[in-house]
C-alpha positions in Angstrom: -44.5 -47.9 23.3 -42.3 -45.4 21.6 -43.8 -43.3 19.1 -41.6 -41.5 15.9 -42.5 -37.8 13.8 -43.8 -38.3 11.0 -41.3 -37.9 7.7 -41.6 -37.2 4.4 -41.1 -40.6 3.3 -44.6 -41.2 5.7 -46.6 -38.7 3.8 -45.2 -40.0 0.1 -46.1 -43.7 1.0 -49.9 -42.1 2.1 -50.1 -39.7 -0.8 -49.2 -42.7 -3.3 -46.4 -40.5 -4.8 -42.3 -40.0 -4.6 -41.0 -38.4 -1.9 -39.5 -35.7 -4.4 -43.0 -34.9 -5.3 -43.7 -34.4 -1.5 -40.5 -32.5 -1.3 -41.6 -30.1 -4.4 -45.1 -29.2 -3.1 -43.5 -28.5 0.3 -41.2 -26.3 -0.9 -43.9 -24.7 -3.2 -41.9 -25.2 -6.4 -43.0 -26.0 -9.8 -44.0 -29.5 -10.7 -46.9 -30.9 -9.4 -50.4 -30.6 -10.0 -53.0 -28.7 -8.0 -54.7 -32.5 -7.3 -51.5 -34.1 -6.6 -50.7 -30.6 -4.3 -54.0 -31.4 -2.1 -53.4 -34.7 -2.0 -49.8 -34.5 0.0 -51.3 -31.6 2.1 -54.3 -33.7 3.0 -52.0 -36.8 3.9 -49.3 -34.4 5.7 -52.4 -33.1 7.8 -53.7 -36.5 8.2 -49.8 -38.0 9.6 -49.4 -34.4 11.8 -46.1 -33.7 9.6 -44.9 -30.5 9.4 -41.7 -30.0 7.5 -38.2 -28.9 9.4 -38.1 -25.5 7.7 -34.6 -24.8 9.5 -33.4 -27.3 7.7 -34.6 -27.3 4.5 -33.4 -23.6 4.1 -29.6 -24.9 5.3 -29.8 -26.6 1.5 -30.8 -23.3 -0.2 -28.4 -20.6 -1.6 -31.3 -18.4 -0.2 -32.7 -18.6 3.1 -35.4 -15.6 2.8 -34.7 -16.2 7.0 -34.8 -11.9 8.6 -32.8 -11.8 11.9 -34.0 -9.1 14.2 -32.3 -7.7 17.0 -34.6 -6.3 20.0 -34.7 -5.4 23.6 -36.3 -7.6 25.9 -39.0 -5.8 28.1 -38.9 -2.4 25.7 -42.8 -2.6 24.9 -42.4 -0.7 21.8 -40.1 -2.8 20.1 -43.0 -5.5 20.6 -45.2 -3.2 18.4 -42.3 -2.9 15.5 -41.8 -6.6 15.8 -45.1 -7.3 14.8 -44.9 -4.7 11.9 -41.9 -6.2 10.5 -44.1 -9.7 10.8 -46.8 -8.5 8.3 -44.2 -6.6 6.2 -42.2 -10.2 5.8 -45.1 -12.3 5.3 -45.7 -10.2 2.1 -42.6 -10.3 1.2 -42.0 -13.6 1.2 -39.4 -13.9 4.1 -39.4 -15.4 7.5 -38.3 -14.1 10.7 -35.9 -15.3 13.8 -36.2 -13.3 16.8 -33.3 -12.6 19.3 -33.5 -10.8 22.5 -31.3 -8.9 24.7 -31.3 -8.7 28.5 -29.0 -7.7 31.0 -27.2 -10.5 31.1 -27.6 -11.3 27.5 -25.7 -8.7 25.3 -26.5 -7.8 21.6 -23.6 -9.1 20.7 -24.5 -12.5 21.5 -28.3 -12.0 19.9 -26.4 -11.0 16.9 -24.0 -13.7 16.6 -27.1 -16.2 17.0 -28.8 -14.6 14.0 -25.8 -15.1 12.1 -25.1 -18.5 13.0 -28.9 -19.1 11.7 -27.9 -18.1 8.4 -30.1 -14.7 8.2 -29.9 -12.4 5.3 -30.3 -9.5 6.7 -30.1 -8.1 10.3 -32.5 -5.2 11.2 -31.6 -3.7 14.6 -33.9 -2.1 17.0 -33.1 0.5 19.7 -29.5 -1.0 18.8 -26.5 0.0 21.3 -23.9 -1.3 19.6 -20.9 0.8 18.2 -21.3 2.3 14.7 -18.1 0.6 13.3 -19.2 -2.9 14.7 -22.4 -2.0 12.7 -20.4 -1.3 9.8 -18.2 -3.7 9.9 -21.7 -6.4 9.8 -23.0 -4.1 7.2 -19.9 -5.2 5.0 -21.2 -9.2 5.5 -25.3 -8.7 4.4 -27.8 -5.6 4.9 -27.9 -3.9 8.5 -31.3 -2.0 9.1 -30.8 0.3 12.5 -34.6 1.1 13.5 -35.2 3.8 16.2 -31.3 4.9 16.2 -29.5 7.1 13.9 -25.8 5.5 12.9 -23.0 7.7 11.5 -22.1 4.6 9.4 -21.9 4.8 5.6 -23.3 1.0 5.4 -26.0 0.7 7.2 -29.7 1.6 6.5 -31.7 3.8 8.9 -35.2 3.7 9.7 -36.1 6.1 12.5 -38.4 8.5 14.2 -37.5 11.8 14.1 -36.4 12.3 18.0 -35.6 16.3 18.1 -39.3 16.6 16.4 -40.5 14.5 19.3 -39.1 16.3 22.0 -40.1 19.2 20.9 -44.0 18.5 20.5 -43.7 17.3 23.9 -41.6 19.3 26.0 -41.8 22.0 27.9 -40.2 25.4 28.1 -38.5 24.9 31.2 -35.7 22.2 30.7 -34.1 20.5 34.2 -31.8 17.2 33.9 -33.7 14.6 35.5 -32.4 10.9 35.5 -34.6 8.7 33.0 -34.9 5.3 31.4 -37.1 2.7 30.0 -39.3 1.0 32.7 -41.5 2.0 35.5 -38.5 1.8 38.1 -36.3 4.3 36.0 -39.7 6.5 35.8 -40.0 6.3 39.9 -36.6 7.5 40.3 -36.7 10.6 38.4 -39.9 10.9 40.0 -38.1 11.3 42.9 -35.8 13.6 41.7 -38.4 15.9 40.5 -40.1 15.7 43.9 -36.9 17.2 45.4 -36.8 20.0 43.4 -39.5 21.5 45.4 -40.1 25.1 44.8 -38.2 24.6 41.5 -39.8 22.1 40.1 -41.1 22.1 35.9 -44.8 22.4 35.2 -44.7 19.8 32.9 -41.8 16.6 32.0 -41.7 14.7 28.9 -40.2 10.9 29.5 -37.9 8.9 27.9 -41.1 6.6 26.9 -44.4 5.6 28.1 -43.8 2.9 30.6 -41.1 5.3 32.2 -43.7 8.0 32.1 -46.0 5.5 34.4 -43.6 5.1 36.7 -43.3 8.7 37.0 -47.1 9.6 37.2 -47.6 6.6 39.8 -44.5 8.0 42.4 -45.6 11.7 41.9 -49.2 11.1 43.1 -48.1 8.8 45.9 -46.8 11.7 47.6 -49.7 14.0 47.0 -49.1 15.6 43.6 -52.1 16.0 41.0 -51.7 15.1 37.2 -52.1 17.3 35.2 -52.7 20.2 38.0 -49.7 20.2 40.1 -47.4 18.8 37.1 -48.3 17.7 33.2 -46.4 14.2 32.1 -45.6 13.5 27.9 -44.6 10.1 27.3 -42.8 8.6 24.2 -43.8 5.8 21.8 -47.7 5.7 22.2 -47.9 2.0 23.8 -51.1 0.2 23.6 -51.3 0.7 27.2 -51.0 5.0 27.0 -54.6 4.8 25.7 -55.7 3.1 28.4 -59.0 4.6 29.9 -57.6 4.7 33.4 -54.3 5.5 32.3 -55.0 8.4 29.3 -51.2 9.0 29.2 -50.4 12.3 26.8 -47.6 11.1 24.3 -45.8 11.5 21.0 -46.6 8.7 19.0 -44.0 7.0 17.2 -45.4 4.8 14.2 -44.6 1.7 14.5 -46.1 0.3 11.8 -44.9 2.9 9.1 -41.5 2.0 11.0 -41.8 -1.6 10.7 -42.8 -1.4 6.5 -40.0 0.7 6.2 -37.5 -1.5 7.5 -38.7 -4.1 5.3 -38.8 -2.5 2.5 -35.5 -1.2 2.4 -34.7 -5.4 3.2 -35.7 -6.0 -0.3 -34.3 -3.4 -1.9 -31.3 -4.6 -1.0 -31.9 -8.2 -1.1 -34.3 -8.3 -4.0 -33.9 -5.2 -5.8 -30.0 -5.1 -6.0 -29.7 -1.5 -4.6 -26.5 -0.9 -2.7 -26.3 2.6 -1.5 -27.6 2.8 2.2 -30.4 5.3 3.1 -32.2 7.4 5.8 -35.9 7.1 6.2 -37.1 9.6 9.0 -40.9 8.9 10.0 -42.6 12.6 11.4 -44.1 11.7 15.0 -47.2 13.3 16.3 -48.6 14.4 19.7 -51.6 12.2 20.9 -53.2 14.6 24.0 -54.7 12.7 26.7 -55.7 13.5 30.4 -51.7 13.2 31.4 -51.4 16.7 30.6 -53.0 20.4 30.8 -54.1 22.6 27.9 -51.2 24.6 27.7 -48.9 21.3 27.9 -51.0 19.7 25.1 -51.0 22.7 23.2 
């Protein structure tokens, strides 16, 4: 046997009403009762149905549809993403997710949120050039999140970086090499190992999970943390405040980020505003067991 979804026309002929009036209450527009309301969602709940929301919104001038831009395996953009989530539901608007990898580039996750018909695009950690950000700024709203953009068109929602630094660094400053996982955290580690008698009391790291990597390589070859070195991550992961991990960092807020980014969404979308703007979000040091007194201090 071959079994079919359930349509609309199914939950009209079970409801007892017009498949208009099915189409009104699932598009939550005026013109049905609240009985007449329960009675499609019962008969929709009873047939399984669930609506093809992708394709009602390709018949509305409107698609309240968010496309958002992120790295695949950056653990703090997972904490923005689910920001931005609460911020949209409130708002009314949906959201489509794209990711980029390494052999997925952000012009490709861009292109798909475009093809879906998104309003808006908000960006995170973005790489792209600031002309190609202008030049989508000039089709709908751009949002950059965690990166500042010399671009008149494009909204900015970011941490302030030099403010982060400076609560965690350290007066000594030595080029190390540095990046976003555990793997680009082992290999400075290594670097700083070969320093020897020259080596910083304390490093601050790109972010958090690159700070792990760091801590993990340095005590594999005999060092003490915080005694022989203090470590600072970057972003405040759920993960820094583990008990066994008590990772030192500067927090970045992600969900004062996330609101931010939304908000300025609707002020473009819903409020008419065009002029682009700034919003700079003040970290703040979190001291764990990562680092020393002095380093913390």
């Amino acid at each position: 046997m071959t079994s079919r979804k359930p349509t609309m026309e199914d939950v009209a002929a079970r409801a007892g009403v017009s498949r208009a009036l099915v189409s009104i209450v699932f598009r939550a527009a005026p013109g049905a009762s609240s009985a007449t309301r329960e009675r499609v969602l019962a008969a929709a709940r009873e047939l399984d149905y669930h609506p093809d929301t992708r394709a009602s919104r390709l018949g509305r001038t409107r698609t309240r549809t968010l496309g958002v831009v992120f790295g695949v395996g950056h653990t703090f953009h997972g904490d923005v993403i689910e920001s931005l989530y609460a911020a949209a539901d409130q708002a009314g608007y949906e959201i489509v997710l794209s990711g980029v990898t390494g052999r997925r580039p952000e012009t490709t996750a861009v292109q798909t949120l475009l093809a879906e018909r998104c309003e808006a695009l908000v960006l995170l950690g973005s790489g792209l050039p600031a002309g190609e950000m202008n030049r989508l700024a000039g089709r709908l709203p751009v949002v950059s999140v965690l990166r500042p953009v010399r671009a008149s068109g494009v909204e900015v929602v970011r941490t302030d970086d030099a403010d982060g630094l400076r609560l965690g660094g350290s007066a000594q400053a030595v080029d190390l090499p540095g990046g976003l996982t555990e793997e680009d955290g082992a290999a400075s580690a290594t670097a700083y190992l070969a320093l020897r008698g020259q080596r910083p009391s304390a490093v601050t790291a790109f972010n958090d999970r690159c700070a792990l990597g760091f801590i993990d390589t340095v005590r594999r070859a005999g060092l003490r943390v915080p005694d022989d070195v203090s470590v600072v991550g970057f972003d405040d992961i759920r993960q820094a405040a583990y008990p066994h991990i008590s990772l030192s960092t500067v927090r970045q807020d992600a969900d004062r980020l996330g609101a931010l980014a939304l908000q300025r969404v609707c002020a473009r979308l819903d409020d008419g505003e065009s002029q682009a703007r700034e919003l700079v979000v003040a970290p703040t040091l979190v001291a764990r067991s990562s680092t020393g007194r002095q380093a913390a201090s």
